[in-house]
C-alpha positions as CSV (number, residue, x, y, z in Angstrom):
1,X,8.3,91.3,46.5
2,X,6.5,94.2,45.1
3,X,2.8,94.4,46.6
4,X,0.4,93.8,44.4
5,X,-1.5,96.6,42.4
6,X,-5.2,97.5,43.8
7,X,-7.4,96.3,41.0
8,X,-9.9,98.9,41.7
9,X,-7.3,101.4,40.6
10,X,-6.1,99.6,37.9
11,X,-7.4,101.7,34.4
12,X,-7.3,98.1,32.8
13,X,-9.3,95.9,35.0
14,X,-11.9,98.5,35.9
15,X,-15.3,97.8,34.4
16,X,-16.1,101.5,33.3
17,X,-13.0,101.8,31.8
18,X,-13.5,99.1,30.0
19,X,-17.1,99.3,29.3
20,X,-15.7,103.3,27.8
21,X,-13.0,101.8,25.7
22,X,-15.3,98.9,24.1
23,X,-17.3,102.0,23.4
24,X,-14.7,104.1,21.8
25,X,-13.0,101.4,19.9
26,X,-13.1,102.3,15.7
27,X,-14.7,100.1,13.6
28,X,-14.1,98.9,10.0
29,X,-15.9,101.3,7.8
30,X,-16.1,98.0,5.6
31,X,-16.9,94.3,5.9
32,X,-15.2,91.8,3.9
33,X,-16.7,88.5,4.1
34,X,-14.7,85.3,5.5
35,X,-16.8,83.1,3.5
36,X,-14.4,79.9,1.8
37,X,-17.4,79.7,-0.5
38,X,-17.2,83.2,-1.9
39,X,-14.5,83.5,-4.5
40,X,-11.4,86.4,-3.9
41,X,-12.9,88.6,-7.3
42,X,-16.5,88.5,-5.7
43,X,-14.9,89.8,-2.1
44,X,-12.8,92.5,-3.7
45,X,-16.1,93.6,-4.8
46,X,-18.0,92.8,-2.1
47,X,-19.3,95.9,0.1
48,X,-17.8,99.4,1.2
49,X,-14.1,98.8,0.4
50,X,-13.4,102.4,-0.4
51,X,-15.9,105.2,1.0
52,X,-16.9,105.5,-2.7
53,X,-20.7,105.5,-3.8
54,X,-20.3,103.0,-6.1
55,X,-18.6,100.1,-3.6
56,X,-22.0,100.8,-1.9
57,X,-23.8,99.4,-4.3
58,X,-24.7,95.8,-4.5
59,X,-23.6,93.5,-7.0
60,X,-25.5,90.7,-8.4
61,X,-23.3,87.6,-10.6
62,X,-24.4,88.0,-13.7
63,X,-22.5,85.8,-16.4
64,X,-19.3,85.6,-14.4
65,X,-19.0,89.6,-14.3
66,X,-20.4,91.7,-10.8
67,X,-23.4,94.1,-11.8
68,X,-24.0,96.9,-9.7
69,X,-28.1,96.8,-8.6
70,X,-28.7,100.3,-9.7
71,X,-31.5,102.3,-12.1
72,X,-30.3,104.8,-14.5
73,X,-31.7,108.0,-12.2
74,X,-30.0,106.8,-9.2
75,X,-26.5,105.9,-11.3
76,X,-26.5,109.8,-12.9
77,X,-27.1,111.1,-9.3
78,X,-24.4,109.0,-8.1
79,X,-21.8,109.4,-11.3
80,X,-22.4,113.3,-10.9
81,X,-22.3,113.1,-7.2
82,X,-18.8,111.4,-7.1
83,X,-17.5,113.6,-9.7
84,X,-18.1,116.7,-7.9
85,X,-16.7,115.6,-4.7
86,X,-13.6,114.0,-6.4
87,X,-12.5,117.9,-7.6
88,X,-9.4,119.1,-6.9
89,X,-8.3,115.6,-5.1
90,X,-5.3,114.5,-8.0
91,X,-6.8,110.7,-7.4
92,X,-6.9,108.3,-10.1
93,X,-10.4,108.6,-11.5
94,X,-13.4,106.1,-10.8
95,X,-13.8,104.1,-13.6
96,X,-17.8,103.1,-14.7
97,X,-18.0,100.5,-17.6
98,X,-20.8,98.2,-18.8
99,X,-21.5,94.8,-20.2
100,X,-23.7,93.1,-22.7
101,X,-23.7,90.0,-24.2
102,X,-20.6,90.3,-26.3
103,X,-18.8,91.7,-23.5
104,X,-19.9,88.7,-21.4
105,X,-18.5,86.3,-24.2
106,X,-15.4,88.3,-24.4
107,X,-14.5,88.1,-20.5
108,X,-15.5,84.3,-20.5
109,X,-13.5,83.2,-23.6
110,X,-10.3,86.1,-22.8
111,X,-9.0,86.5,-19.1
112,X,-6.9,89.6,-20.0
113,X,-10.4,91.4,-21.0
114,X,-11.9,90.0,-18.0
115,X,-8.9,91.4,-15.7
116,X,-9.8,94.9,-17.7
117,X,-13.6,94.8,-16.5
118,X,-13.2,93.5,-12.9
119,X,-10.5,96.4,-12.5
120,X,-14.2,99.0,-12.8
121,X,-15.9,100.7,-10.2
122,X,-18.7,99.6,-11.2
123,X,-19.8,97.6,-14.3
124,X,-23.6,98.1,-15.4
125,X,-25.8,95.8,-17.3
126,X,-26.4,97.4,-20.8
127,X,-28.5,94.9,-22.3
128,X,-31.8,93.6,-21.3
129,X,-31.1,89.7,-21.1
130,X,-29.2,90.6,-18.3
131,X,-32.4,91.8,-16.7
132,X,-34.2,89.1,-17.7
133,X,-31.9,86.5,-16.0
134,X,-31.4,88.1,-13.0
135,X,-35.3,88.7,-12.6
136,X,-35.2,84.5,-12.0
137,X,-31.8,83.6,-11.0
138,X,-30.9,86.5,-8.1
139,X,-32.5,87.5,-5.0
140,X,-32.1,91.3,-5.6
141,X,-33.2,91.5,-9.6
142,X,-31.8,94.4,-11.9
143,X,-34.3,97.1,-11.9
144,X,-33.8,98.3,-15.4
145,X,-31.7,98.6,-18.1
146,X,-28.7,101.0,-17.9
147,X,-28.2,101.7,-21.3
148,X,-25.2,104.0,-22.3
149,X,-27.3,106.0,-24.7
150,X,-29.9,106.7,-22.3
151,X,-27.1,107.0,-19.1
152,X,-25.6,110.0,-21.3
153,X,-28.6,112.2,-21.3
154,X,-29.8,111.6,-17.4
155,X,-25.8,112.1,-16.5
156,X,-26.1,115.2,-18.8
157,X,-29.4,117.2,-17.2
158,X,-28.0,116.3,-13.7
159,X,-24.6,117.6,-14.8
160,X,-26.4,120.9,-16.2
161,X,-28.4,121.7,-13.3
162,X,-25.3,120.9,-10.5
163,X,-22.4,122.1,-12.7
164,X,-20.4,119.0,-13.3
165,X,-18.1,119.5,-16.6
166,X,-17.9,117.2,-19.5
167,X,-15.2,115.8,-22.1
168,X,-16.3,113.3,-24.8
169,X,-13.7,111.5,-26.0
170,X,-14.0,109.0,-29.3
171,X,-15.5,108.1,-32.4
172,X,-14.0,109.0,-35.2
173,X,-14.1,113.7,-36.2
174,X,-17.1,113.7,-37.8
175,X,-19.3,111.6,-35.2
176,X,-17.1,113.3,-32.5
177,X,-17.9,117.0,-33.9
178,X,-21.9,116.3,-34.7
179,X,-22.3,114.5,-31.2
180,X,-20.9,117.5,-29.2
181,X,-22.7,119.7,-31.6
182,X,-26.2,117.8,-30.7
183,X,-25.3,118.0,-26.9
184,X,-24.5,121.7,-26.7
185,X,-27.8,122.6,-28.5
186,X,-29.9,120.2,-26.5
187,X,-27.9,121.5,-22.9
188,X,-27.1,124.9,-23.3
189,X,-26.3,124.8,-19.6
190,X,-24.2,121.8,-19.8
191,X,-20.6,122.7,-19.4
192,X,-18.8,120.9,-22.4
193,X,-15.3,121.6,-21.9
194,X,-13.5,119.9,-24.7
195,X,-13.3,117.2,-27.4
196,X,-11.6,114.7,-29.3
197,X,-11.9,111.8,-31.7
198,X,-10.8,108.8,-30.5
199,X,-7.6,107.7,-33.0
200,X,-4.4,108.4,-32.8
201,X,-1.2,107.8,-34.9
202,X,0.8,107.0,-32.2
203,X,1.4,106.3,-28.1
204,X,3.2,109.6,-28.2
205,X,-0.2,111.5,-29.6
206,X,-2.5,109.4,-26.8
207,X,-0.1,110.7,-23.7
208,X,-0.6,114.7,-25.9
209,X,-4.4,113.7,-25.6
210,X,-4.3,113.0,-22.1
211,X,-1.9,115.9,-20.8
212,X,-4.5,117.8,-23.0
213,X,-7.6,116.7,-20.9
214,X,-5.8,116.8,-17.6
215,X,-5.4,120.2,-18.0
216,X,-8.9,120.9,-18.9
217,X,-9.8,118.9,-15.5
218,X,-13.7,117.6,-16.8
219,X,-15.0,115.8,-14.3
220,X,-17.0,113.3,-16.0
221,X,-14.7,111.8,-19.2
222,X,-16.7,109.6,-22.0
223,X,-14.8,107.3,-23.8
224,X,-16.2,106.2,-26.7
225,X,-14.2,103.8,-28.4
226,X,-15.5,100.4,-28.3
227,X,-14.1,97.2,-26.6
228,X,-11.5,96.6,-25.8
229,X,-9.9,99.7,-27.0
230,X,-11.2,101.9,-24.5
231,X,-10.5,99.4,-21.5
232,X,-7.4,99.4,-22.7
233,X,-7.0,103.2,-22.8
234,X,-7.9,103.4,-19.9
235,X,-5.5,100.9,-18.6
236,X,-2.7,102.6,-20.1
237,X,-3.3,106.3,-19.4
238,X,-5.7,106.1,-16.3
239,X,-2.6,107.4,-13.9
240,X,-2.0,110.6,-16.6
241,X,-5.4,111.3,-16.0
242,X,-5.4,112.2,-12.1
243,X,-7.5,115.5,-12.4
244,X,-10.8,113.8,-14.1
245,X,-13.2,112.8,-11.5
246,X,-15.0,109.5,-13.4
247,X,-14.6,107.3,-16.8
248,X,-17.7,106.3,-18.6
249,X,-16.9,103.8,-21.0
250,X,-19.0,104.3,-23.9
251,X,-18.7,101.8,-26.9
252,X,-21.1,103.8,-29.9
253,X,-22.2,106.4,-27.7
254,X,-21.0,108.9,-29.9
255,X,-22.1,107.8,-33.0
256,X,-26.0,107.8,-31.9
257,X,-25.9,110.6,-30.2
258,X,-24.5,112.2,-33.8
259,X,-27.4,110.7,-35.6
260,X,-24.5,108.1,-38.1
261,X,-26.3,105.3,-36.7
262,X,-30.2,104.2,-36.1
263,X,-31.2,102.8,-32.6
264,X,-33.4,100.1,-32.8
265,X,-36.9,100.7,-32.0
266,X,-38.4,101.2,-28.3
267,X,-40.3,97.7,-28.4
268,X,-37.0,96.2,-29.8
269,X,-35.1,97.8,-26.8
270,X,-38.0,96.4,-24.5
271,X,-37.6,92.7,-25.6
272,X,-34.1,92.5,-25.7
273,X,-33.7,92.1,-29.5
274,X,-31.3,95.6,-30.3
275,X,-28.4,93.4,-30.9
276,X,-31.0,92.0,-34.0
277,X,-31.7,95.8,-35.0
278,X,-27.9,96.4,-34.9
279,X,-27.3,92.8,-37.0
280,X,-29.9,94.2,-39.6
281,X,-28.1,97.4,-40.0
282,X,-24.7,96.4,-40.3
283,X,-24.8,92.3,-41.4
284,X,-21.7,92.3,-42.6
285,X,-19.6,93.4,-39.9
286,X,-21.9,91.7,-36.8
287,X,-23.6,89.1,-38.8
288,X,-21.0,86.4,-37.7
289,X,-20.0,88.1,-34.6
290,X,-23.2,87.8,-32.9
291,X,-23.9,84.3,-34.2
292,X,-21.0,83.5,-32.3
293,X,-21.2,85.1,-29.2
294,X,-24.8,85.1,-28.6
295,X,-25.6,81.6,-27.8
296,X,-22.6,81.4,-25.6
297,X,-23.1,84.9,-23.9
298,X,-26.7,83.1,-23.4
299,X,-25.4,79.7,-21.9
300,X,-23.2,81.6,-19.5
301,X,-25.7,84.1,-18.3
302,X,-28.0,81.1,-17.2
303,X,-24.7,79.3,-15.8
304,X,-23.1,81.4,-14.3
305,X,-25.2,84.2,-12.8
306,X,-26.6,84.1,-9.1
């Protein structure tokens, strides 16, 4: 019978060896919880699943969508910060989109939208209800508003000062050409690398538009097309478009930046009541629409935020 090995020499018994290899053993670079209580969607969102910025972020429910806890300074550092580092990488782009209260109606009352906005990097709140709710209903509150409009212009002085490239995307020629026009003249520096309005006659002249942009290679994209068409763009095309670093969905962007539409005033914006401004401008086309999907939007923000 073979004798019987000394354990002193054995590499797997000894203590120090041991000790060393508890020591040197890797680690997750993520944590996903175990938690029965916490639903599948919240874990795939739930902290550092990729080494991205915005996975680091924490996410507050907030009307049955995840909202990244994030101010407008620290989102352009991060947008520009991602961008620069995804150059050259042929990745599918990170995709940044935001909510309001007709997007928090839609995903409620349409599960194919709500598949479209969980697929995000990071979804922001763009309207101010969303602040107010979380302010009673989460432990971490929203610290501001991150409102499109105003993300655009803080994305576009970091962008100037660090280099980042742009592509705006949307709208239809004339809002396209006047909103590119404003930006150049109010960032000289800014590094505008092409354009496009957003419609198209066929599938055929979408796939032209994205070969088009993949060759250009911005590294921040705007889509400004509204919802759900531009989650749906992006759905369809995100894999042609392996050379842009992120996708900023946009909705009117474009056509306030191009001075076609008004935004409401500052105290408006304050109190939550733009959606009224917006109602006032344009009654016929959101009169109904936001009598509709207000007081639901409301209901489910209460309900189902925490």
């Amino acid at each position: 019978m073979p004798k019987a090995q000394d354990a002193s020499r054995n590499p797997v018994s000894d203590p120090l060896n041991a000790e060393r290899r508890a020591e040197e053993r890797r680690v997750a670079p993520f944590h996903v919880s175990t938690d029965s209580s916490v639903s599948f969607e919240e874990r795939r969102v739930t902290g550092e699943r990729r080494r991205e910025r915005f996975q680091q972020w924490q996410r507050n429910m907030i009307g049955g969508l995840p909202i990244v806890v994030a101010d407008r300074a620290e989102t352009a550092k991060v947008m520009v910060d991602e961008a620069l580092k995804r150059r050259g990488q042929w990745r599918y782009p990170a995709y940044m989109t935001s909510t309001n209260g007709e997007v928090t109606y839609r995903c409620a009352v349409d599960p194919s939208e709500r598949a479209m906005f969980l697929e995000a990097d990071a979804i922001h709140a763009d309207g101010m209800p969303h602040v107010f709710v979380s302010r009673f209903k989460c432990q971490t509150p929203l610290p501001e508003r991150v409102a499109t409009t105003d993300l655009f212009h803080d994305v576009a002085r970091e962008a100037s000062v660090r280099g980042a490239t742009m592509f705006m995307l949307g709208a239809d020629e004339t809002s396209n050409r006047l909103a590119t026009e404003l930006v150049k003249r109010r960032y000289p520096k800014l590094k505008l690398v092409g354009r496009r309005n957003g419609f198209f006659a066929d599938e055929a002249e979408e796939i032209a538009a994205c070969r088009q942009i993949a060759e250009l290679a911005p590294d921040i994209l705007w889509i400004s097309m509204g919802v759900p068409r531009e989650q749906v763009f992006i759905r369809r095309h995100r894999h042609r478009l392996t050379t842009v670093g992120i996708i900023k969905t946009s909705g009117g962007l474009f056509d306030f930046l191009s001075g076609s539409k008004a935004r409401a005033p500052q105290w408006m914006q304050r109190i939550g009541l733009e959606w009224l401004w917006r109602m006032a401008l344009e009654p016929r086309r959101l009169g109904m629409r936001y009598l509709k999907t207000n007081p639901y939007a409301m209901y489910l923000l209460l309900t189902r935020t925490r």
